[in-house]
C-alpha positions in Angstrom: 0.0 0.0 0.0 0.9 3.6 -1.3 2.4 5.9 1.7 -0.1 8.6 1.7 2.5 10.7 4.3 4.7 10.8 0.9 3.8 15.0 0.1 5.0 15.5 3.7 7.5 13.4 4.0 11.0 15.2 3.4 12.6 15.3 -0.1 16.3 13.5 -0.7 18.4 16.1 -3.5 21.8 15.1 -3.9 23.9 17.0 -6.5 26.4 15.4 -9.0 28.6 17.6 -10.2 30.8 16.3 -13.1 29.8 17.9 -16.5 31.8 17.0 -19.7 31.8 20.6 -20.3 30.1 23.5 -18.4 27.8 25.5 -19.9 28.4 29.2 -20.2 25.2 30.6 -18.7 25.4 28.1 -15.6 26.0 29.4 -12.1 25.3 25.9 -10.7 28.7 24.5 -8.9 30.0 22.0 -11.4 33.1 20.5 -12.9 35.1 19.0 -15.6 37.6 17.2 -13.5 36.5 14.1 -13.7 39.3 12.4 -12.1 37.8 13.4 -8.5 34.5 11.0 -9.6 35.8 8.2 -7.7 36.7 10.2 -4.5 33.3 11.7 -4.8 31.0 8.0 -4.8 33.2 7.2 -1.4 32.8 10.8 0.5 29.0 10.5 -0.6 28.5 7.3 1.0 30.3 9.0 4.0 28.1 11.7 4.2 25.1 9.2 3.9 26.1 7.4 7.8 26.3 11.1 8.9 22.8 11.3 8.2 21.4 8.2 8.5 20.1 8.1 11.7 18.2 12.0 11.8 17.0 11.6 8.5 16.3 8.4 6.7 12.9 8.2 4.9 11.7 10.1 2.2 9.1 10.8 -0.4 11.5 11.7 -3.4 14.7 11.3 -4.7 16.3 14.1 -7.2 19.6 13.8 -9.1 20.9 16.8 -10.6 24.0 18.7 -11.2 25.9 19.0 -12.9 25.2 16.4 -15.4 24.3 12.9 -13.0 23.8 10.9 -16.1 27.3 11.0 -16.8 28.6 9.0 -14.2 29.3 5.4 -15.4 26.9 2.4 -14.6 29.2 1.0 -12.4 29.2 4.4 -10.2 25.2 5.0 -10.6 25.2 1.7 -9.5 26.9 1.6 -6.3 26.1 5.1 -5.4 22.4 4.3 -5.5 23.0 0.5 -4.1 24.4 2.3 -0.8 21.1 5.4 -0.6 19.2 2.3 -0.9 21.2 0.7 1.9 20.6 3.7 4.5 17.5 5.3 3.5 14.3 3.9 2.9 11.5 5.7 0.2 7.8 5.6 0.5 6.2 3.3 -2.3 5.2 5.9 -4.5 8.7 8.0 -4.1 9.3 9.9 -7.3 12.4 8.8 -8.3 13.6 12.0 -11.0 17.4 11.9 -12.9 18.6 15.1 -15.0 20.2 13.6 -18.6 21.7 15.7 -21.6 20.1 14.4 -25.0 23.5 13.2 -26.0 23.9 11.0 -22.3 20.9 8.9 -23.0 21.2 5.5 -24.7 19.5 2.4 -24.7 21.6 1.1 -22.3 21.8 3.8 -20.1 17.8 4.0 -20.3 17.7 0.1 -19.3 20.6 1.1 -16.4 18.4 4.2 -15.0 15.2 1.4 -15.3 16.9 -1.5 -13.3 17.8 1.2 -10.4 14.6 2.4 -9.8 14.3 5.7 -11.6 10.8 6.1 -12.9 11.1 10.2 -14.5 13.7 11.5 -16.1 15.0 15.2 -17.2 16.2 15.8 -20.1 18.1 19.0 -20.6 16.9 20.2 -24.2 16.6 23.6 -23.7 15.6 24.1 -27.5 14.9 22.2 -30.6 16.6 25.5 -32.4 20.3 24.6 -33.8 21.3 28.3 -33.7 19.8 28.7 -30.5 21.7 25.3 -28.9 24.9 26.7 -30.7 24.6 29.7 -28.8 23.9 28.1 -25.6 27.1 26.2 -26.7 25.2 23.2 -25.7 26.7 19.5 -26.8 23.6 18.3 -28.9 22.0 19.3 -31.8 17.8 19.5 -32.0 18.3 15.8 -33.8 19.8 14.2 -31.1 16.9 16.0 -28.7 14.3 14.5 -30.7 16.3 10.7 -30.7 16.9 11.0 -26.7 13.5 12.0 -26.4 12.1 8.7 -28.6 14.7 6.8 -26.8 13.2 7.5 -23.5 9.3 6.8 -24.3 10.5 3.5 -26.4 12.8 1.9 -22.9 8.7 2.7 -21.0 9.6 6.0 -19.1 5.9 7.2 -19.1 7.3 10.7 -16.8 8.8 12.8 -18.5 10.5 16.0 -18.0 11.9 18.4 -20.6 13.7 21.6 -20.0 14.1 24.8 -21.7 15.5 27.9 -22.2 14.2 31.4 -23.5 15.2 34.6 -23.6 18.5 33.8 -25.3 20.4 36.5 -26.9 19.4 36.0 -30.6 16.4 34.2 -30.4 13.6 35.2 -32.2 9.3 34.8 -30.9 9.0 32.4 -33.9 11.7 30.1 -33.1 10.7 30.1 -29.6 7.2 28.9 -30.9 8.8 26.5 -33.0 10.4 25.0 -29.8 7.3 24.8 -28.2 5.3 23.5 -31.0 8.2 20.5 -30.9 7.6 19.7 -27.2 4.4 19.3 -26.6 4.0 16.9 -30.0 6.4 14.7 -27.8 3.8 15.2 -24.8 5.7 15.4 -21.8 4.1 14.9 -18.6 6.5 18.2 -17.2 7.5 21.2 -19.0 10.4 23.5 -17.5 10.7 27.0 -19.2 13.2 29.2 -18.2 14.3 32.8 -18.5 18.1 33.0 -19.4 19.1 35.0 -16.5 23.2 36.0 -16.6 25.0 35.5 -13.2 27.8 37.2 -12.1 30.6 35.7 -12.9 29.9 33.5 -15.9 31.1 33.5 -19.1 28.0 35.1 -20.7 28.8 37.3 -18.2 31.6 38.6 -18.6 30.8 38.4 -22.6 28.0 41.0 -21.6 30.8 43.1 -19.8 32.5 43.2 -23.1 29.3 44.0 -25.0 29.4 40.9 -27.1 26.0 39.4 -26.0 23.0 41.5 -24.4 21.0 40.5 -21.9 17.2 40.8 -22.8 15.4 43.4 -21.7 12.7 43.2 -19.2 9.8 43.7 -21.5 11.3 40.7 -23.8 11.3 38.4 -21.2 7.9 39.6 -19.8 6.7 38.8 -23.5 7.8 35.6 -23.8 6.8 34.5 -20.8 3.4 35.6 -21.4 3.3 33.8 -24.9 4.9 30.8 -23.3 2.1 30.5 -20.8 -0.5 31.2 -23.0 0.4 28.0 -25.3 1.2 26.1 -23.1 -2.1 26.4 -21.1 -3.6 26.1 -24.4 -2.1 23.3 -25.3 -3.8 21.3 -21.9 -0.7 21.9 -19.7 -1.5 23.5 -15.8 0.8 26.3 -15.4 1.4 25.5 -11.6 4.5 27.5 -11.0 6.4 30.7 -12.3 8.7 28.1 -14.9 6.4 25.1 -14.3 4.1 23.2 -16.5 2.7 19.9 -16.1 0.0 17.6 -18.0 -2.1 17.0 -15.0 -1.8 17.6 -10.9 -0.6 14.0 -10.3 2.5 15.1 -12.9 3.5 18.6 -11.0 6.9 17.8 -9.7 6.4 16.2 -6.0 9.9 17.3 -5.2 10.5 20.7 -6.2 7.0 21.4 -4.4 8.7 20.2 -1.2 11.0 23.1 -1.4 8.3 25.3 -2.1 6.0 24.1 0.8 8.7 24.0 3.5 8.6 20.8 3.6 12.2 19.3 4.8 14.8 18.0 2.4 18.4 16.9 2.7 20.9 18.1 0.1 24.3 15.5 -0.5 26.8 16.1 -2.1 29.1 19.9 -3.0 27.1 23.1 -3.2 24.0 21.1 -2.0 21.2 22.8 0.4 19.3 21.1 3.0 16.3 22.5 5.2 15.1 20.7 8.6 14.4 21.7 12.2 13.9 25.9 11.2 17.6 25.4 10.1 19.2 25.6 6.8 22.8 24.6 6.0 24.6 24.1 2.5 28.0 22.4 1.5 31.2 24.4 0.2 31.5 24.1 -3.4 34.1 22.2 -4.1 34.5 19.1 -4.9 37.9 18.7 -3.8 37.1 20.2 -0.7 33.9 17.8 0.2 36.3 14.8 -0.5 39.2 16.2 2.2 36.9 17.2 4.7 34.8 14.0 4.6 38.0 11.8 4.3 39.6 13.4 7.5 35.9 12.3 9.2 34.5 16.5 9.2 31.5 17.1 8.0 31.6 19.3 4.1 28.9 22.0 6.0 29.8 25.2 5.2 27.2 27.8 6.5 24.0 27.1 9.2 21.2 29.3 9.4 18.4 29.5 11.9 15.0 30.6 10.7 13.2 32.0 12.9 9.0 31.6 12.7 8.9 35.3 10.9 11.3 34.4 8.4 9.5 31.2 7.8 6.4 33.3 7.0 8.1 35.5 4.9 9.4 32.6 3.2 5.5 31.6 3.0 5.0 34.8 1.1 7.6 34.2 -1.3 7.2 30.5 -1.8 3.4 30.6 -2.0 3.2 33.4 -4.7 5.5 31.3 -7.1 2.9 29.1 -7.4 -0.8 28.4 -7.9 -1.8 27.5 -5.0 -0.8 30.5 -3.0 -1.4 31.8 0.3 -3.7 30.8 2.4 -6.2 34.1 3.2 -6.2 33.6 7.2 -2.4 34.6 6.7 -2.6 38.0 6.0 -4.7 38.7 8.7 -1.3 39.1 10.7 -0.2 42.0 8.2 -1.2 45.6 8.7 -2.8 47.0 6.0 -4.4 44.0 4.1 -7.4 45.8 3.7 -6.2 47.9 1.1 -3.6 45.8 -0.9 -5.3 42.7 -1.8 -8.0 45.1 -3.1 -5.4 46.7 -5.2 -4.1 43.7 -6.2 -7.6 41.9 -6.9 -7.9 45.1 -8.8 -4.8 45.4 -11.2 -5.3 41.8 -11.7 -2.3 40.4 -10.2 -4.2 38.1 -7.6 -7.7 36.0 -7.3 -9.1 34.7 -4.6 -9.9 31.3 -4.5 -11.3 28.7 -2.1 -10.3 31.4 0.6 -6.8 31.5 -0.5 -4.8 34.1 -2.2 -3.5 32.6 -5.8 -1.7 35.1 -8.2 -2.9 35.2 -12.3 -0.3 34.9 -14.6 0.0 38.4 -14.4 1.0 37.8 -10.9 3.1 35.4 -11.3 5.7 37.8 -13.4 6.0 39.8 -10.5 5.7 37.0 -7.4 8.9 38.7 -5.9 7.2 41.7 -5.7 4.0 41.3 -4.1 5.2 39.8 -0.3 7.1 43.0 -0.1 4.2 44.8 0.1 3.2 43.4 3.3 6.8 44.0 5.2 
């Protein structure tokens, strides 16, 4: 029988850092130094008995990265053998792996199978060649379509499939041209997001030198609009600011733990982890994880206490990201309330719904905004 505690019960993340090359737009902690993948499946397992006996059961289990799907069988295999070992999931545990197009083969597919996985990620980020080459991605829009076909034909029926818009170059039409492609694969989840430049990455500092430009607001206001529109259109619930999915049982149960405050644990460099009002993240470096963990220290590198305000704060945030919202008994605590959600009901940023606040599409392009105005 199904464990019907699985939306509450916390969510295990555990981050794989080894790409084959990094993109230049990603500020996630990743490498190409692939000779430290080794090192990193022992100092995991070490970090797994550190937890073991706080936290041990959960209700999903995300792989991301970095790019997880390039680790070999053999280190998939005994990394996953060993979480298996120590931790227990509930029946129905979403089981989710991130994959490049040009990771997945038949093999691999039969690999992620025989280990549990039942959706998989696939970074496409657009069926535009032009586009990809600008992204300096490894695949072409071909090998997208294959790893796609590859996946439905090994029986995955959950599907994921990322994207990326906003990119300096790209026009509406081959945006929509993008889109059109995905949803003819149907995909039970559909990730769209805004190319945002961070600080310190190469698109960076090729904006610094003028050689790419960052959209302007209105662009990406517009295509986010457009993107929501179709994809709505085309049967998919648009259930958080990037997040699409083909029916409620298909939103992604993990990333709505994060958004819900519901407790996860993060493994692995760079990874976060929230439990107890306290939230703590590992340095990011894999060389570093692997010393301190093989001298017996724990990889921690910063430990935060959130007090109960913050954690309504957080509610704010969190809640207006998604559909659901905010429940309307909340704002009761907020002076003032009176007069905003009136405005807001009024310049169409918010509904309210089964007596909770839930922002329109509208709202949702300026979620970050709204909590502020009850500081």
């Amino acid at each position: 029988m199904a464990d019907f505690s699985n939306k509450t019960l916390p969510g295990l993340y555990i981050h794989i850092p080894f790409c084959a090359k990094k993109c230049p737009y990603c500020d996630f902690y990743s490498t190409d130094e692939l000779q430290h993948k080794s090192d990193f499946i022992c100092s995991m397992e070490k970090e797994v008995l550190h937890y073991k006996s706080r936290l041990n059961h959960f209700g999903s289990l995300y792989l991301g990265g970095g790019t997880p799907a390039f680790l070999t069988d053999h280190e998939l295999g005994k990394l996953i053998e060993f979480i298996h070992k120590h931790f227990t999931f509930s029946e129905d545990a979403e089981i989710t792996i991130e994959a490049n197009p040009n990771d997945i083969t038949p093999d691999k597919l039969n690999r992620l199978s025989s280990l549990g996985f039942n959706r998989i990620s696939i970074g496409v980020q657009s069926f535009d060649d032009e586009v990809l080459s600008s992204l300096q991605r490894g695949h072409t829009a071909e090998v997208a379509e294959k790893s796609i076909n590859l996946t439905r034909e090994a029986g995955f029926s959950n599907l994921a499939i990322d994207l990326m818009y906003a990119v300096p170059g790209q026009s509406g039409k081959a945006w929509k041209h993008t889109l059109d492609k995905t949803v003819s694969f149907k995909p039970e989840h559909i990730s769209c997001y805004q190319l945002t430049i961070k600080e310190g990455t190469p698109f960076w500092h090729m904006m610094q030198q003028e050689k790419i430009m960052d959209p302007d607001e209105k662009t990406g206001e517009s295509f986010f609009l457009a993107t929501s529109e179709f994809l709505q259109e085309s049967g998919y619930l648009h259930y958080e600011i990037s997040n699409f999915a083909i029916d409620e049982k298909h939103c992604s149960a993990h990333n709505r733990k994060y958004w819900q405050h519901v407790p996860y644990l993060g493994l692995g460099p760079s990874a976060h982890s929230f439990f107890n009002n306290k939230r703590w993240w590992n340095c990011g470096s894999v060389k570093q994880y692997n010393s301190l963990l093989n001298k017996g220290c724990t990889p921690v590198d910063e430990m935060e206490e959130i007090t109960d305000d913050q954690l309504r704060i957080e509610a704010l945030f969190l809640g207006f990201r998604t559909r659901k919202g905010v429940e309307l008994d909340v704002f009761n605590k907020y002076k003032g309330v009176e007069n905003i959600l009136p405005e807001l009901i009024q310049s169409e940023l918010v509904v309210i719904k089964n007596r909770r606040v839930v922002p329109t599409t509208k709202g949702l392009l300026v979620a970050d905004s709204i909590p502020l105005l009850f500081g």
